[in-house]
C-alpha positions in Angstrom: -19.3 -18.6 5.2 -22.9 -17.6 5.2 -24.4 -17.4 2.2 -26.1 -13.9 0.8 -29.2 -15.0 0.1 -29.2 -15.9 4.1 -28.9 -12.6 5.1 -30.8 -10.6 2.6 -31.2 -7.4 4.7 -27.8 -7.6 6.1 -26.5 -7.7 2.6 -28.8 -4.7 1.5 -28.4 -2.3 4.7 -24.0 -2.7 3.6 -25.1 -1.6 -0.3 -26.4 1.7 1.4 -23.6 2.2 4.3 -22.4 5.4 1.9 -25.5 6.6 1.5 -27.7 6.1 4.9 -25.4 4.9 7.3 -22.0 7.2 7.1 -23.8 10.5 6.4 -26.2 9.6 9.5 -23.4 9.1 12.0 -22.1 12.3 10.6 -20.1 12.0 7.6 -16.8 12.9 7.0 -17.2 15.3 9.7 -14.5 16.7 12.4 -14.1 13.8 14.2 -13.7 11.3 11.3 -10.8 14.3 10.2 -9.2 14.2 13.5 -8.5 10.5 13.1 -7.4 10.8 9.3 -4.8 13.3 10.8 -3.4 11.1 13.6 -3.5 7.8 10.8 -0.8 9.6 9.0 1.9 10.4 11.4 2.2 6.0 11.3 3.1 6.4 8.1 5.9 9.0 8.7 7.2 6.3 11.1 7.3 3.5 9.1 9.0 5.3 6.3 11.6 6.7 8.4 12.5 2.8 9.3 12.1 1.8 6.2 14.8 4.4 4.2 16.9 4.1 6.9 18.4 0.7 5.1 20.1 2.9 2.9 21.9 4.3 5.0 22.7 1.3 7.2 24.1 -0.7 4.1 25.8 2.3 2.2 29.1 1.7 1.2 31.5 4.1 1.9 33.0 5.7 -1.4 36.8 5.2 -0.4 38.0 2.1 1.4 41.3 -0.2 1.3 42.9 -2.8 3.4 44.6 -1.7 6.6 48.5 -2.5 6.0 50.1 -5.3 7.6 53.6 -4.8 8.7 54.2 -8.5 9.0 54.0 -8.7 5.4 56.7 -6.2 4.4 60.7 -6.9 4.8 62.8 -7.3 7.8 64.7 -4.2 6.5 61.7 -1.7 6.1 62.1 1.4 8.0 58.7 3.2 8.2 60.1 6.5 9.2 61.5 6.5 5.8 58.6 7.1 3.9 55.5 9.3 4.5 52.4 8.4 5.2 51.3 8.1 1.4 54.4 6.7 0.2 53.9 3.8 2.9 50.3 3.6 1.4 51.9 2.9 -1.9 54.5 0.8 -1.2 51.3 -1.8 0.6 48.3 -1.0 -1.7 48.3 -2.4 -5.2 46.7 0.4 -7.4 43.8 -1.0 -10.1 43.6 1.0 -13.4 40.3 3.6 -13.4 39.4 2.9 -10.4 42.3 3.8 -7.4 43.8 1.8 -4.8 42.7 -2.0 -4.3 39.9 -2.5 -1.9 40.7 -6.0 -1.4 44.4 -6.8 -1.6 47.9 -6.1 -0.2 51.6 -6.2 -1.2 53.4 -9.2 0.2 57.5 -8.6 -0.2 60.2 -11.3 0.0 61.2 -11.6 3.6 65.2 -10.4 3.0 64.8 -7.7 0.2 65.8 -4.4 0.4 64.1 -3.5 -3.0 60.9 -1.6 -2.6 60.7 -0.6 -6.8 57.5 -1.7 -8.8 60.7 -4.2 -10.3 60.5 -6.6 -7.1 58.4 -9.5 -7.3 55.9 -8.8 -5.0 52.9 -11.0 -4.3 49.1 -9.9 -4.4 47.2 -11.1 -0.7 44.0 -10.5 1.0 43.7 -8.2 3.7 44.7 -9.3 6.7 44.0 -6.6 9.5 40.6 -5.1 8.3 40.2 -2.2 6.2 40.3 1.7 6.7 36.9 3.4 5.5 35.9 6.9 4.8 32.9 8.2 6.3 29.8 7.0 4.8 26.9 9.1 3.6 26.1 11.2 7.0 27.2 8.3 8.8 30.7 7.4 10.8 30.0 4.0 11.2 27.1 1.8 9.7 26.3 -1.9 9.1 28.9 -2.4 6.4 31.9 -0.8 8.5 30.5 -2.4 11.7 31.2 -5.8 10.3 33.4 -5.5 7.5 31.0 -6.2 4.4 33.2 -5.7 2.0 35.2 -8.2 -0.5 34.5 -11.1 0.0 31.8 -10.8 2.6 29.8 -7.7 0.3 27.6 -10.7 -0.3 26.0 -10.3 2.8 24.5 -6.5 2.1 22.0 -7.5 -0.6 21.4 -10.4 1.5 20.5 -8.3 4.1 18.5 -6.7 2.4 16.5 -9.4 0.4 15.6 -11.0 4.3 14.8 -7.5 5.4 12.2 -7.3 2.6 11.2 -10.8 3.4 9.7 -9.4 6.5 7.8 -7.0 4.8 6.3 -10.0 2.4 5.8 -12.1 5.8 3.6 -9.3 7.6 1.8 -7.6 4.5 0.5 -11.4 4.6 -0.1 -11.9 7.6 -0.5 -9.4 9.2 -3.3 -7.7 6.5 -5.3 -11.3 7.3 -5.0 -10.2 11.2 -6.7 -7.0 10.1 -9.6 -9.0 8.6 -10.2 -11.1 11.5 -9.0 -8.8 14.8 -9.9 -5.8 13.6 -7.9 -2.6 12.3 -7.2 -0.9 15.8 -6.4 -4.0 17.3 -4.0 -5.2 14.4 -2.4 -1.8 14.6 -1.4 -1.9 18.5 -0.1 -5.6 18.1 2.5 -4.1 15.1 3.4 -1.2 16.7 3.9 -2.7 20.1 6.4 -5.6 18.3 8.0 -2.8 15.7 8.6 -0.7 18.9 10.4 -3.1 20.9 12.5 -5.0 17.7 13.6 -1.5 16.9 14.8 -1.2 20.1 17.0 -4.2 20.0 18.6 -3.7 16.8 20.6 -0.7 18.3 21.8 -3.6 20.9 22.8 -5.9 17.9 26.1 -7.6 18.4 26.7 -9.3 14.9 25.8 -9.3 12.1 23.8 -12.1 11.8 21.4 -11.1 15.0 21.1 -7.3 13.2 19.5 -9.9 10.1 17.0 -11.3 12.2 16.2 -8.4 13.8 15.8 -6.5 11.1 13.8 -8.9 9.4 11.3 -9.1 12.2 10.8 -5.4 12.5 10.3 -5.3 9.0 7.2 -7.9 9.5 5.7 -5.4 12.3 6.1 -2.3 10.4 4.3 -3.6 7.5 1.4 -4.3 9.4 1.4 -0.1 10.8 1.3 0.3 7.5 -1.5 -1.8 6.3 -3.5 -0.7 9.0 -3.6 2.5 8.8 -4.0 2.9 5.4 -7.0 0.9 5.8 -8.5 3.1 8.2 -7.9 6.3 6.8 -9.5 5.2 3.5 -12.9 3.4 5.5 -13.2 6.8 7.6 -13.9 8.8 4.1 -16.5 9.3 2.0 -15.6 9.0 -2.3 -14.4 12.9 -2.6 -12.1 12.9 0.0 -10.6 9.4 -0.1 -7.8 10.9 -2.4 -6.5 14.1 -1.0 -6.4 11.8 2.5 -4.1 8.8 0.6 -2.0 11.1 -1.1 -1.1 13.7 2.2 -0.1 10.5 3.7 1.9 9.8 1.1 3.5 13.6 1.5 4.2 12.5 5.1 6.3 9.6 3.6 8.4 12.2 1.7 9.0 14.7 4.3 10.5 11.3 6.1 12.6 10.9 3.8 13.6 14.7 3.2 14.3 14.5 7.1 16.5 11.5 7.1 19.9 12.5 5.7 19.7 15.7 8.2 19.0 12.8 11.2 21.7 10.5 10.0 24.6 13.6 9.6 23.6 14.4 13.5 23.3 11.4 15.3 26.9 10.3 13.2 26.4 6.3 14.2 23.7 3.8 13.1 22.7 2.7 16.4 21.8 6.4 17.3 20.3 6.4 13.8 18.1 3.1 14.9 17.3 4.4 18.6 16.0 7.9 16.4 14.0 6.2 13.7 12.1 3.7 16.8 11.3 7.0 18.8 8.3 7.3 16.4 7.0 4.2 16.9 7.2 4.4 20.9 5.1 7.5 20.6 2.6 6.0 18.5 2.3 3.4 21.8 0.3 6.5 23.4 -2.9 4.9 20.8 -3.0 2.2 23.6 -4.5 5.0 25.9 -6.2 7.1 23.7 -8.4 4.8 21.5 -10.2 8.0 20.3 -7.6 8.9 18.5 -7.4 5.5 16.3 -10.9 3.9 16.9 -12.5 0.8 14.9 -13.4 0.8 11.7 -17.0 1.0 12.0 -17.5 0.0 8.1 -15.7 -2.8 9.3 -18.0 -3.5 12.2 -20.8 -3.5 10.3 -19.3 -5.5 7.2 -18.6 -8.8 9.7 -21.8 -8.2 11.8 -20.6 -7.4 15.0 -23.7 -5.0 16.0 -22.9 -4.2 19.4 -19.6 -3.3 18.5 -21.1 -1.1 15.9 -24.0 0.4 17.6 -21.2 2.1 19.8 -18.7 3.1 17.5 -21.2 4.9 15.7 -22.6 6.6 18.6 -19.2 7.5 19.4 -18.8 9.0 16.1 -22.6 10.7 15.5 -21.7 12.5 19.4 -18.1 13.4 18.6 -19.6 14.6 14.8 -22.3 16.9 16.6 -25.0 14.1 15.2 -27.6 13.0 17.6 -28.3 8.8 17.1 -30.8 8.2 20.4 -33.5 5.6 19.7 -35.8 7.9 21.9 -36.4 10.5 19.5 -37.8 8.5 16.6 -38.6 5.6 17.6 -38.6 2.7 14.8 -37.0 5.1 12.7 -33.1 5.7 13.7 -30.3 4.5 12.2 -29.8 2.1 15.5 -33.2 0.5 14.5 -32.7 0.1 11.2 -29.7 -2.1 12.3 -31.5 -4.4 14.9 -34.3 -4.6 12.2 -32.1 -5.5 9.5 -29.6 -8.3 11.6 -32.1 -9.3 14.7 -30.7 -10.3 18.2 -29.2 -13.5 17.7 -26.9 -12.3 14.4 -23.4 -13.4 14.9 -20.0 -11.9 13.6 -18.9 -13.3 10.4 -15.2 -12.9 9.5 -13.7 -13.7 5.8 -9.8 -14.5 4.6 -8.2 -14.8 1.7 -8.1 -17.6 0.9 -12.1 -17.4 0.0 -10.7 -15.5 -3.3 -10.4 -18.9 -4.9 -14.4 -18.7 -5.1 -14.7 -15.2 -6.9 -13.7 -14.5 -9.8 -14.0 -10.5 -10.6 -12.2 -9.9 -7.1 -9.3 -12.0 -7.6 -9.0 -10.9 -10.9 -8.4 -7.3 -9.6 -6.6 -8.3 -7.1 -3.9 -10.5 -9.4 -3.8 -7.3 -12.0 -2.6 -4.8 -9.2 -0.3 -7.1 -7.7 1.3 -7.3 -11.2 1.3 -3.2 -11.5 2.7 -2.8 -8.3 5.5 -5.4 -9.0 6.1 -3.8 -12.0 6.2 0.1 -10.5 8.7 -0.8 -7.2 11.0 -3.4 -9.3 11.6 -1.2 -12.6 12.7 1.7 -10.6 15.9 0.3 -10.0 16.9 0.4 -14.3 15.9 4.4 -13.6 17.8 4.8 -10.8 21.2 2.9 -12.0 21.3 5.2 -14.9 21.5 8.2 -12.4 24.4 6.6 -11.4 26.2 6.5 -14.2 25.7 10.0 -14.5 26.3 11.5 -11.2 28.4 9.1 -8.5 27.1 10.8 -6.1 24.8 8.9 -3.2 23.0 12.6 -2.6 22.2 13.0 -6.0 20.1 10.1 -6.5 18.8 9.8 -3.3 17.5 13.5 -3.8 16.3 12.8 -7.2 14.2 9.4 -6.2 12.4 11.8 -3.2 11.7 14.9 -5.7 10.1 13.0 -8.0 8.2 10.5 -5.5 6.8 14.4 -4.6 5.9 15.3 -7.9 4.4 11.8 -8.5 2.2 12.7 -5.3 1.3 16.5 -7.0 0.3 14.5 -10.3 -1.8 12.1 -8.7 -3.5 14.6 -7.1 -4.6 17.2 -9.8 -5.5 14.3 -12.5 -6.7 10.8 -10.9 -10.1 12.6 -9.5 -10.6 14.1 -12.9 -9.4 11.1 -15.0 -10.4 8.6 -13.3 -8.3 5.7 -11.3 -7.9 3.2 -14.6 -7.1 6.2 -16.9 -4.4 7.6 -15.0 -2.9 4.3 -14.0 -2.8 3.3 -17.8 -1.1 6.3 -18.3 1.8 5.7 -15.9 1.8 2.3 -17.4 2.2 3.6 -20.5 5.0 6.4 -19.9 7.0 3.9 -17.6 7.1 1.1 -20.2 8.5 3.7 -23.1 11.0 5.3 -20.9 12.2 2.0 -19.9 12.4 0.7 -24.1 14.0 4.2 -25.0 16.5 4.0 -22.6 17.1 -0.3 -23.0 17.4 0.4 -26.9 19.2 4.2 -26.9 21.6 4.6 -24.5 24.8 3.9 -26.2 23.3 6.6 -28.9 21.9 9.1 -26.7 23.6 12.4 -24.7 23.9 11.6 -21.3 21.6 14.8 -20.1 18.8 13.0 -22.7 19.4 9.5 -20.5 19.0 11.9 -17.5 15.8 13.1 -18.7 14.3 9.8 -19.5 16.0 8.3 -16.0 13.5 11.2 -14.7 10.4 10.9 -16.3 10.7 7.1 -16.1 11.3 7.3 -11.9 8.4 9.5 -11.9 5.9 8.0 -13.5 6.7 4.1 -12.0 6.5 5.7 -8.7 3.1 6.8 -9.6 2.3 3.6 -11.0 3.3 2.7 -7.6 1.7 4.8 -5.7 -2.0 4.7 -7.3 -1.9 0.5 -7.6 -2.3 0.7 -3.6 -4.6 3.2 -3.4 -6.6 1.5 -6.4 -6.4 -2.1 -4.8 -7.9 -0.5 -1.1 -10.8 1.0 -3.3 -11.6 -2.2 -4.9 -11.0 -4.8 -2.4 -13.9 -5.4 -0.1 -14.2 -4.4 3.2 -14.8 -7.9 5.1 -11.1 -9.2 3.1 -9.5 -5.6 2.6 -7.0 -6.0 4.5 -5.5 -9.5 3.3 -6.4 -8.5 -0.6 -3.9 -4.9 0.1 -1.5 -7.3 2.1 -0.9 -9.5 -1.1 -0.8 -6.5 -3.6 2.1 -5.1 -1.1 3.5 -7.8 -0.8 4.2 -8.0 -4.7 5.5 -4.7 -4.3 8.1 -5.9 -2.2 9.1 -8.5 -4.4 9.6 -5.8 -6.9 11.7 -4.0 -4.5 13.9 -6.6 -3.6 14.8 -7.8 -7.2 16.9 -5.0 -7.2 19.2 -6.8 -4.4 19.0 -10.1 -6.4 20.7 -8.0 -9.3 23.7 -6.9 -7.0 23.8 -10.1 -5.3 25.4 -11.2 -8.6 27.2 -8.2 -8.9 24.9 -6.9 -11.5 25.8 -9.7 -14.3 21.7 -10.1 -15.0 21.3 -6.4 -15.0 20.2 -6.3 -18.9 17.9 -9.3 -18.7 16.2 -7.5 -15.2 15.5 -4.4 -17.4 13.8 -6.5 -20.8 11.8 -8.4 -18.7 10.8 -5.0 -16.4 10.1 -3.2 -19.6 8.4 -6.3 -20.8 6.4 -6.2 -18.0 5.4 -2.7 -18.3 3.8 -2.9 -21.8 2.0 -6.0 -21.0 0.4 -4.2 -18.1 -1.5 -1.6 -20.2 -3.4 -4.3 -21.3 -4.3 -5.9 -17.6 -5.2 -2.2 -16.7 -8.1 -2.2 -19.2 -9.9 -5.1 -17.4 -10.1 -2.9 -14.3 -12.9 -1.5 -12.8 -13.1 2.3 -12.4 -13.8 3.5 -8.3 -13.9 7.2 -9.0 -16.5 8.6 -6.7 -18.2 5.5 -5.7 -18.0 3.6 -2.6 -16.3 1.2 -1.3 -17.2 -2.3 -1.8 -18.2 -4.1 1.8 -18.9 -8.0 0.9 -17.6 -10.3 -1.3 -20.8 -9.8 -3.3 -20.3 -6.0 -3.8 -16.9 -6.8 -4.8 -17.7 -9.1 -7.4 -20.1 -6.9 -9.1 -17.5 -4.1 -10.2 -17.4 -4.0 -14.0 -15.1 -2.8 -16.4 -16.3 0.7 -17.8 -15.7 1.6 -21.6 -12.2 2.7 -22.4 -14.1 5.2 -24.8 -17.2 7.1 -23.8 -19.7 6.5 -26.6 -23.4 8.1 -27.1 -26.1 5.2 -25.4 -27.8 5.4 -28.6 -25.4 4.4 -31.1 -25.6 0.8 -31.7 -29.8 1.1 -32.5 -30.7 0.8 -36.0 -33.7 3.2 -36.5 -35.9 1.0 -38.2 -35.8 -1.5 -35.2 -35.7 1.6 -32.6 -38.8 0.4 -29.8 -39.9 2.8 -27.7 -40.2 1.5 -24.3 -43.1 0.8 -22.4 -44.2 3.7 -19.9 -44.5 1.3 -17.1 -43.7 -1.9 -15.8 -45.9 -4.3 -13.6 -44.7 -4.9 -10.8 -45.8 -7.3 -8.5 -44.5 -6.0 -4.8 -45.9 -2.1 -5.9 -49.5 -4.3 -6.9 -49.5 -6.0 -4.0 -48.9 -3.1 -1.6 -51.5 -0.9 -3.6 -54.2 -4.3 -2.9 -53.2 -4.1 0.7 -53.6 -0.4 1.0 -57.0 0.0 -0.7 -58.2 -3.1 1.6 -57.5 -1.1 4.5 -58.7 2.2 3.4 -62.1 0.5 2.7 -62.3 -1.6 5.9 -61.5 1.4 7.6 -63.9 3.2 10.3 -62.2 6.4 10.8 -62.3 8.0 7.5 -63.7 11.7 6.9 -66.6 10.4 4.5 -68.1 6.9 5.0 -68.4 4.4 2.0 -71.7 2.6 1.4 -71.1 -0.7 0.2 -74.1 -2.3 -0.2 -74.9 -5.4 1.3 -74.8 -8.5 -1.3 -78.0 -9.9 -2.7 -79.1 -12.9 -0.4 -79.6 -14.2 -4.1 -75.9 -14.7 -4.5 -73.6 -17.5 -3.5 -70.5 -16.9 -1.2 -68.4 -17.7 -4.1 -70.3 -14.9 -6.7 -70.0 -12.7 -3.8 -66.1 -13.3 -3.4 -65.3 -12.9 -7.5 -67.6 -9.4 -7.2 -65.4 -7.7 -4.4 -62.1 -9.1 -6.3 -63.0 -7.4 -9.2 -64.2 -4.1 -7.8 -60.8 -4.3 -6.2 -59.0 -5.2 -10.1 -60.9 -2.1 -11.4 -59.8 0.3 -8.3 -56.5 -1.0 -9.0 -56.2 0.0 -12.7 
């Protein structure tokens, strides 16, 4: 890795990307909002993949084990009994809760007794199971292979591996970003997604729907991380916000959209072949690399100038801006960046793993991986208690997507005026109460009061959530952006899949999950503090930049307050300094060797009495005094 005091002007033309290059290739202007607009329609994709789990693993609310004939007597008649009395008769019934799921009656082979007095013996079943229609689906990946009993294992498993791929490619694939660009790390995901989404409608088991799964979820988290990216580098600081948080609206509507998708098409495969029909459109991005171009802070950050020089003519032309050398020469934007590189400068790419040598960046980096883990993995002590007071899968589902809506609305109208660290402190805050009212109170509060804190809890995590991502691509620097956000997502999707570890053990660790969550929650208000506030200022591009983001005040205090004033010091009016004397010598040298002036200076010729050496001390001192 080059050093920065190697490449002084490269370093110093980066610092003032926001304020010379940007506006000079014509801002945030309409073709930089034509791209925005076509980087958020990925994110409507991936979400509808994503959500689409839910319904794939949903358990249907009534289900019991087909009856087996062989296991009643030789004497049974079946047209003796209706169809519900036949139900009783080979159904065991479980107090509170209905028919058995898992078992069956097994009768003596010769009796004719068919009371509750016979001894009847308790089985497994034998011949499947009978399911009612899931949540807008007939059929899904629980009634496909049977996941239930004994094999309901298998569900959170599926859905711990499926978040594995999401861990793999936030990795991976946000390094890919750093090192092959953001359009090209976008095309390689979609192009994978598209294609593995296709072959989990062809799945023939359950294990090869796993893999597949898994897989697809590695690809979609890299359409993610990339555009995101994008979208973000493409703005200037006032805008940055409003475009995040719309792309987070087009998550929503996804997820508004889905139940109505999965009660028309009526089987997952349909469901699967719906949700990939986004992502095949997003292949037309191959042909039309307007619409999803280069990053050209990116460009510019690893020193690829020819890359650059193009992109942002590409953008000044398509912005109405005018970059041509031939109109002032030496002095355009395109000059600047030959001046400042040279001919010979060659790309310089950055990973990761060159964290271990910062120490402000990877201090950020560590504190919004924690808030993010903390915002996706307490969501699911909100989201039980909904449960418990509705049964309903609509009702929660409904409730999660309102108030991920309303968590957009507040993040909106506050974190501009607020500030990033003050808002997020704030959802830290709210989140970690909710969840110790609710871990202390709820065996001594009404249930619409555990509703209400279920509520405000969901809300405010999911803005916790929501602004550690946005916060993290702020903060991270351009040259390892994308890595940096992959590992803060990637947290996140630990977070998420805790939930899974909780009902892979049938929910026995469900009180420790929700201390340590709320734990976690009020420990995070004080990481927040050490954060650095982004509000209107721009991005960081090198590793340099990003290490020289400091912690703000939590308190705004008057600059003057910590002077005693008997020791108050007025400072000096001016400061010497040596490059302004230097040029001011070098100017006035000039002006007085200089024939073509408007009045002519007499300097009279030196005594022949004088040495060379008096001579030279003379015309430096004239030169001290004109100086002064």
């Amino acid at each position: 890795m080059a050093t920065e005091a190697s490449v002084p002007a490269h370093a110093r033309l980066q610092m003032d990307y926001e304020t010379k290059v940007f506006p000079q290739s014509g801002g945030y202007g309409r073709y930089n909002r034509i791209v925005v607009v076509f980087s958020w329609f990925p994110n409507f994709a991936v979400m509808l993949n994503l959500i689409s789990d839910v319904f794939y693993t949903l358990i249907p609310e009534k289900y019991h084990c087909k009856p087996d004939p062989q296991l009643l007597p030789s004497t049974f008649l079946l047209s003796n009994f209706s169809g519900q009395g036949y139900l009783d008769l080979t159904i065991p019934w479980v107090n509170g809760s209905g028919r058995s799921h898992c078992e069956l009656f097994k009768y003596p082979p010769n009796t004719s007794d068919f009371s509750e007095n016979v001894p009847r013996e308790r089985v497994s079943c034998t011949k499947g199971w009978e399911y009612s229609h899931a949540a807008g689906l007939q059929s899904n990946f629980v009634t496909e292979w049977n996941l239930v009993c004994s094999n309901y294992w298998k569900i959170p498993l599926q859905h711990i591996c499926f978040m594995m791929g999401w861990i793999f490619g936030y990795i991976v694939l946000g390094t890919l970003c750093d090192w092959l660009g953001r359009r090209r790390g976008f095309l390689f995901s979609v192009s994978l997604s598209s294609l593995l989404g296709v072959a989990v409608c062809l799945s023939s088991s359950a294990v090869v729907f796993l893999l597949l799964r898994l897989s697809q979820g590695a690809m979609l988290a890299g359409v993610f991380v990339s555009s995101y990216i994008v979208r973000l580098e493409l703005c200037d600081p006032p805008h940055r916000l409003m475009v995040a948080m719309v792309s987070g609206f087009f998550a929503v509507f996804a997820e508004l959209l889905l139940p109505c998708i999965a009660v028309l098409c009526r089987d997952w495969p349909v469901l699967q072949a719906v949700a990939t029909l986004p992502l095949l459109l997003l292949l037309s991005y191959w042909c039309c690399a307007s619409v999803f171009p280069e990053s050209p802070r990116w460009l510019l950050a690893t020193a690829q100038i020819p890359q650059v020089k193009r992109s942002l003519q590409e953008f000044s032309t398509r912005n109405g801006v005018c970059l041509q050398d031939e109109i002032y020469p030496g002095e355009t934007l395109l000059s600047e960046i030959d001046t400042a590189y040279g001919e010979n400068c060659q790309p310089r790419y950055h990973s990761v793993l060159e964290l271990r040598r910062t120490r402000i960046i990877w201090k950020n980096c560590l504190i919004l991986s924690f808030t993010l883990f903390i915002g996706t993995g307490i969501q699911y002590c909100f989201t039980r208690n909904l449960h418990s007071y509705s049964t309903k899968f609509y009702f929660s589902y409904f409730v999660r997507v309102i108030t991920g809506a309303l968590a957009c609305i507040f993040i909106c109208f506050t974190v501009n005026h607020f500030g990033r660290r003050g808002i997020l402190l704030l959802s830290a805050i709210i989140t970690g109460l909710s969840s110790l009212l609710l871990l202390a109170l709820t065996q001594y509060l009404h249930g619409g009061l555990v509703l209400v804190l279920s509520v405000v809890g969901l809300l405010f995590s999911q803005a916790l959530a929501m602004l550690s991502v946005f916060f993290a691509c702020e903060v991270m620097p351009t040259v390892v952006r994308g890595g940096c956000l992959g590992l803060v997502l990637a947290a996140g999707c630990v977070g998420m899949a805790a939930s899974s570890l909780m009902e892979l053990q049938n929910n026995s660790g469900y009180f420790l999950h929700h201390v340590i969550f709320a734990s976690f929650a009020v420990l995070s208000v004080l990481c927040i503090m050490l954060l650095p506030e982004s509000k209107r200022k721009p991005l960081p591009d090198s590793l340099k930049e990003g290490e020289s983001q400091r912690r703000p005040p939590l308190f705004l205090s008057r600059p003057d307050r910590d002077n005693l004033p008997l020791l108050r010091t007025r400072p000096p009016l001016s400061e010497y300094n040596p490059d302004n004397y230097s040029r001011l010598v070098s100017a006035t040298r000039r002006m007085l060797t200089k024939d073509s002036l408007p009045y002519r200076i007499a300097v009279p010729s030196h005594s022949p009495l004088l040495s060379d050496s008096e001579t030279q001390g003379q015309e430096n001192e004239t030169l001290r005094e004109v100086a002064s």
